[in-house]
N, C-alpha and C positions, 0 to 999 in steps of 0.2 A: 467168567465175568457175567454180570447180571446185564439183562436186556428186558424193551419193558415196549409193550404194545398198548397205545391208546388215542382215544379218539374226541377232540377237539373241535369247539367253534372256531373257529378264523375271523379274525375284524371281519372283514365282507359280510361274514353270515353263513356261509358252507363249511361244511366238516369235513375234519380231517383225517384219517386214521392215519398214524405214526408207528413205524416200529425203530425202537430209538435205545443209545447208549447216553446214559449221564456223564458227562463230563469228570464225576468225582468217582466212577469207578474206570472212567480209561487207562489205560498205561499213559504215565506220563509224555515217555518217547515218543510216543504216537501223534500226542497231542502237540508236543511241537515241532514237528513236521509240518503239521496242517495250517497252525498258526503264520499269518504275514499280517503285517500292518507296523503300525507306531508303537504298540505294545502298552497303547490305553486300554483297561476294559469299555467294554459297553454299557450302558446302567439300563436295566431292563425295566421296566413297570413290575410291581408288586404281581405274583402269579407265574411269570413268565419263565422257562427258563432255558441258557444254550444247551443243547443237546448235539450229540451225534447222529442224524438220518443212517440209516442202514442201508435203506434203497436208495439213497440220493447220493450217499457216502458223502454229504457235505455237515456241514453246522447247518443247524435251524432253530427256531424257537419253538418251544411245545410252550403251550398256555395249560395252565392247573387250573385255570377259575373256571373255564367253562368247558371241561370236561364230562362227557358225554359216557356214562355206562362208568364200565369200571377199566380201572389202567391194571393190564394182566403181567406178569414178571415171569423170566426165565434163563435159565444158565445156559451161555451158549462159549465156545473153545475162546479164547482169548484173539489169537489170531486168526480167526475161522473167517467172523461176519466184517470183521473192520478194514482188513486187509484185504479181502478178494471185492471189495466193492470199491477199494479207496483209489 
């Protein structure tokens, strides 16, 4: 599974380094385990997108507009990073 490190302005103004799964390569199963609510999406702003935190092991949003350097990619075990932090 692809995994992808990169670093963002935040509203505020501080940056943020993220190491993060996209949502379009999780395992589904996975994904709805973690899911609760109404079973509305969200509508994000143009940029923005949900992601899986690695270190947070929650949802977050990564911002693509104001990305900082370059967003680095890498294959990590499928169950390795999402499960031991989830």
């Amino acid at each position: 599974m692809k995994s992808y490190q990169g670093t963002f302005v935040k509203q505020n103004g501080d940056e943020r380094t993220m190491s993060f799964v996209r949502l379009t390569d999780m395992p589904e199963d996975f994904i709805a385990t973690k899911v609760k609510g109404t079973g509305k999406k969200a509508t994000l702003t143009e940029g923005r997108e949900l992601v899986w935190d690695l270190d947070a092991a929650a949802f977050r949003v990564f911002n693509w507009k104001t990305v900082v350097g370059e967003v680095t990619e890498a294959e990590i075990e499928e169950t390795e990073k999402i499960e031991n932090n989830a």
